[in-house]
C-alpha positions in Angstrom: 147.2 148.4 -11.6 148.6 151.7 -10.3 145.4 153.9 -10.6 143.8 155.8 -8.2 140.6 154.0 -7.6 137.4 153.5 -4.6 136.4 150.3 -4.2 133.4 149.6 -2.3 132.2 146.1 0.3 132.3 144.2 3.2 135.0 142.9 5.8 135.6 139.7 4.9 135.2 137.5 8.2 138.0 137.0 10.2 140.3 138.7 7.6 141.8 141.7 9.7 145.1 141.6 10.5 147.1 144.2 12.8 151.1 144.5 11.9 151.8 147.0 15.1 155.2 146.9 14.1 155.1 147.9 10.5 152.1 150.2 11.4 149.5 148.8 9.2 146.0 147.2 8.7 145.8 144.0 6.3 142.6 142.7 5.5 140.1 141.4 2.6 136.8 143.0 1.7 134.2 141.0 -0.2 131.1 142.0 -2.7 128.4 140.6 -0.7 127.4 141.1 3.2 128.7 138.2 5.1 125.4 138.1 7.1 123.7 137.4 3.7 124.7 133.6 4.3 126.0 133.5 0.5 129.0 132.1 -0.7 132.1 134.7 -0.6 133.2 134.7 -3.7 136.4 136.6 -4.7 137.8 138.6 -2.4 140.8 141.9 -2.5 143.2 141.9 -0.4 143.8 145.1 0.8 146.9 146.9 2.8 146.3 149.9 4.9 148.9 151.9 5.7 148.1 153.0 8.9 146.8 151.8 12.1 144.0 154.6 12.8 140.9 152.7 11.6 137.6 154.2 12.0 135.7 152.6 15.6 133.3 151.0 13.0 135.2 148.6 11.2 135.0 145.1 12.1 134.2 141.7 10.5 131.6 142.6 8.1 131.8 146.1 8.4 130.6 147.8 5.2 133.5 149.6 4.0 134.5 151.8 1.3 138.7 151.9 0.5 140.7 154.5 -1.3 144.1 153.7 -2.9 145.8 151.8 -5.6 146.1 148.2 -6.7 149.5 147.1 -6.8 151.0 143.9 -8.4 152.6 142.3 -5.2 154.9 138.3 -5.6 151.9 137.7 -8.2 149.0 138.3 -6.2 147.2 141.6 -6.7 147.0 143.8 -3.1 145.0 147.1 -3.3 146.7 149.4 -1.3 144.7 151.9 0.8 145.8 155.6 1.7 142.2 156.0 3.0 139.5 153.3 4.8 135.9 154.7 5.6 133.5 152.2 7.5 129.6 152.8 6.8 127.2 153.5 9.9 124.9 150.8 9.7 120.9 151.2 10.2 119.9 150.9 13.5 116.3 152.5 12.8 113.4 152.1 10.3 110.7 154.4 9.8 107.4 153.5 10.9 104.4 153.9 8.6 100.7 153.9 9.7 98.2 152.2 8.4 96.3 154.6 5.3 93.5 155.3 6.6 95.1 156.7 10.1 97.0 159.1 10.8 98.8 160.0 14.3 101.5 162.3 15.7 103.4 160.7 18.9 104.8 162.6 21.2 
């Protein structure tokens, strides 16, 4: 509590919440990929101050928060001075078989 620390996961699903008026983000990131079909598990409750969230977080964005974890009306609320959201892979490489090889073009 009241370290400077990264913490790295997911969006937890249907966890964002906008305060306009008090100009912040509150949401909850998990360990594990929502899509993964696991169970949640604990989550953080996180508090961003600010409303300028990069175009790539969502539900199940994979994020990566900087801040501080706070002790808030005993419950534990990270509190974020920096959210980054990761670009997820839209391509794979493809591989030929061994014993061809080719160049597209």
């Amino acid at each position: 509590v009241g370290r400077t620390a990264r913490v790295h996961g997911y969006v937890a699903l249907s966890s964002i919440e906008r305060d306009v008026d008090g100009g912040r983000v509150r949401f909850s990131v998990q360990n594990t990929p929502p899509h993964a079909g696991g169970p949640v598990g604990e989550t953080l409750s996180v508090d961003y101050l600010s409303l300028e969230v990069p175009d790539l977080f969502k539900d199940g964005a994979e994020v990566v928060v900087e801040g501080a974890l706070e002790a808030r009306a005993g419950e534990n609320v990270f509190v974020a001075r920096n959210v980054m959201a990761k670009c997820p892979s839209k391509f794979q490489a493809q591989t030929a078989p061994a014993d061809e090889a080719s160049i597209e073009l």
